[in-house]
Structures are given as structure tokens and as C-alpha cells.
C-alpha positions in Angstrom: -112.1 196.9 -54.3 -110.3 195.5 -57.6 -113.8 195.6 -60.0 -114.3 199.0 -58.5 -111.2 200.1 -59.3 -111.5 198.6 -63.0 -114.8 199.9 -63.4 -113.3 203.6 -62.3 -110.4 203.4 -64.7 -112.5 202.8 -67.3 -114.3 205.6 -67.1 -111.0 207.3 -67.0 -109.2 206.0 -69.7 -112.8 206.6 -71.7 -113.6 210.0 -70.3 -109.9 211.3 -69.1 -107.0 212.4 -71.9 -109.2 213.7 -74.5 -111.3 215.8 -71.9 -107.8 216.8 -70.4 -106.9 218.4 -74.1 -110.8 219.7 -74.7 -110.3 221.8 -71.0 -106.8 222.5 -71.0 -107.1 226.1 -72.4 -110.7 227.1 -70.4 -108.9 225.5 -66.7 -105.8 227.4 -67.8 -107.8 230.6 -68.0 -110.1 229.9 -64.8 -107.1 229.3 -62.6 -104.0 231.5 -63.8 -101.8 231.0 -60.3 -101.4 227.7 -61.0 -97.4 227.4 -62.6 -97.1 226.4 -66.5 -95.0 223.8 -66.0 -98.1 221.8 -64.0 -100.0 222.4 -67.0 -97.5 221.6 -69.8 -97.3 218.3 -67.5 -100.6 217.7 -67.9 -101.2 218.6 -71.4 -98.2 215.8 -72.1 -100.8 213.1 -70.4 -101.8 211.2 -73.2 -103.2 208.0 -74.1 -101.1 205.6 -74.0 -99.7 207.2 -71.0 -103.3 206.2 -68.8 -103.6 203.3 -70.0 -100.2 202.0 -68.7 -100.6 203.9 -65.4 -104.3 202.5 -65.0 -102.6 198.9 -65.6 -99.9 199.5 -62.9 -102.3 200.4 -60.7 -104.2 197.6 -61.2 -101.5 195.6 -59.9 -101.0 198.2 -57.0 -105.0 197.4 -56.0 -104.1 193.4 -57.0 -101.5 193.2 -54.2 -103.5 195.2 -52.1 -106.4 192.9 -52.3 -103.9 189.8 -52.0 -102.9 191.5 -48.8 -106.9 192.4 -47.6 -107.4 188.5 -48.2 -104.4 187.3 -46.5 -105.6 189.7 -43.2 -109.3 189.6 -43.5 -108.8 193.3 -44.5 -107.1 193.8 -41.0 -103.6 194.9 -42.8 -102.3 199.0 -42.2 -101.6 198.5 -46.0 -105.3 197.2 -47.2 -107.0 199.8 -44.7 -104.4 202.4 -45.9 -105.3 201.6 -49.2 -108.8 201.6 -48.9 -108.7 204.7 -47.3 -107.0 206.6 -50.0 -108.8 204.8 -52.5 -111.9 206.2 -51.0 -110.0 209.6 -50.6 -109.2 209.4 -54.2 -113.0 209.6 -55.1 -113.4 212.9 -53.0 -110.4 214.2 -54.9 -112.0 213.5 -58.0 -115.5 214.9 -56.7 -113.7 217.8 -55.4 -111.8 218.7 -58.9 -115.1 218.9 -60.3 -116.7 221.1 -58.3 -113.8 223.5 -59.0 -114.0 223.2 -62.8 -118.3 223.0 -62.1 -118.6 219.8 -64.5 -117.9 216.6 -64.9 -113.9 215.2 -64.5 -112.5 212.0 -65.4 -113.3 209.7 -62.6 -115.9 212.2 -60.8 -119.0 210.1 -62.4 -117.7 206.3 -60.9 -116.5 208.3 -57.8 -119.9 208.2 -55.8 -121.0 204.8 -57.1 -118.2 202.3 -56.7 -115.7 203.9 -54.8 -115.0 203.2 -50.9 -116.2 205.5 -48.5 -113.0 206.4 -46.2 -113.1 205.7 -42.5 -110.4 207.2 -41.1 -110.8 208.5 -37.6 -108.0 210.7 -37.3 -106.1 213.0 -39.4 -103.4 211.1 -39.9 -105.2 208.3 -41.6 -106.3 211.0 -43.7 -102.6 211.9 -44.5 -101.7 208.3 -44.8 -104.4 207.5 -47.0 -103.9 210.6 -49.3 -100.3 210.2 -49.3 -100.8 206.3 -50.3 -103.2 207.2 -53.5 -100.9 210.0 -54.5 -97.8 207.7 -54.1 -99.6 204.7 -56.2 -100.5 207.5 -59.0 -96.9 208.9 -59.1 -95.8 205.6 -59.5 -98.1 204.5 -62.0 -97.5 207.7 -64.1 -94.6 207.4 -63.6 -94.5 204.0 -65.2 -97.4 205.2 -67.9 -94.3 207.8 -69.5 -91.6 204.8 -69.5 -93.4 201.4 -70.3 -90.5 200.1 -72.0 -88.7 200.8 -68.6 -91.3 200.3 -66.0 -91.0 196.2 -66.6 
């Protein structure tokens, strides 16, 4: 899970904030209801800002593979993870069907990313909600770095 992880990330921090600025004005025209301040969010996504929140979440997926060792992959917080891990790639798949291209992350998606497992909807939930945690955190973390540690 960690080299596809690092092999993902670096096709996002290759592919993902100048792409961000080339689409920002076309994604803002294809899809007015969404609100300006999500988009003046992501317009402030930079460089800098990735690469700090793709190196936090490389130590998210380091202590989740610690933890998948420790288990044999048997712990709710490596199957969690690998579930929204997995989910993360349809995400990424699914925001390029909407823009009908290619997205940071949708090329790696198919190729090295997990294939989720979870039986009910809840995993689903908990998986989701366990990527979109990590990425808030890492973001998070991407806008502060002189904080973050």
C-alpha cells in the first residue's frame, strides 16, 4: 500500500496544482452551483501546499502499514484504511468523468490503487470518511508546515 501510495502522489504532485489553475476557469463555467468560496479554496492549492500534504500522508499510510504489519492486515484501522484508499481512486475516477478528462490522480487510480471490499454501507462511510479525514488533515498541514511539526 505505501509504494502505491507514493507512486499515486507523484502523479499528483506532477499532474495536480498546475492542472488545478489550467481548469479552474472551464470547471467554474461547467458547474456554476458549486459556491465560490469552494473554488477560491481550490484555486489557493498550490505547490508547496501538495507537496506537504502528500508528505503527511505519507506518514498517515506509514502508520497504517506499521499497523497492517503488526495485525497481518486484520486491524479496523489498516482495513479502514485500505478501504478508503481504494475509495479514494473511485473518487478520483469519478471527478474525471465529470470534467470528461484526465484529473490528478485519475491515471495511477486503476493501476496501483486497492480495490475496496467493503460489504456494507457503512464500511463504505467509514472508509470514505477515513480518506477524507487523512486529506483534511494533510491539507491542512500542506497550508501551515511551519505549524504542522
Amino acid at each position: 500500500m505505501f509504494l502505491a501510495r507514493v507512486v499515486h502522489d507523484a502523479e499528483e504532485l506532477a499532474y495536480g496544482p498546475r492542472r488545478l489553475r489550467e481548469d479552474l476557469p472551464a470547471l467554474r463555467e461547467r458547474f456554476p452551483g458549486v459556491p465560490e468560496g469552494v473554488w477560491r479554496a481550490v484555486g489557493k492549492v498550490g505547490a508547496r501546499e501538495c507537496a506537504a500534504a502528500v508528505g503527511v500522508m505519507g506518514m498517515i499510510v506509514g502508520a497504517v502499514a506499521v499497523a497492517g504489519a503488526r495485525s497481518g492486515g486484520r486491524s479496523a484501522f489498516c482495513q479502514g484504511a485500505v478501504d478508503g484508499f481504494g475509495l479514494h481512486g473511485l473518487v478520483h475516477l469519478a471527478q474525471a468523468a465529470a470534467v470528461r478528462g484526465r484529473t490528478p490522480g485519475s491515471v495511477t487510480s486503476p493501476l496501483v490503487l486497492p480495490v475496496p471490499r467493503p460489504a456494507r454501507a457503512r464500511d463504505v462511510v467509514a472508509g470514505l470518511a477515513l480518506a477524507a479525514g487523512a486529506t483534511v488533515v494533510a491539507h491542512g498541514a500542506g497550508r501551515r508546515p511551519a505549524r504542522a511539526f
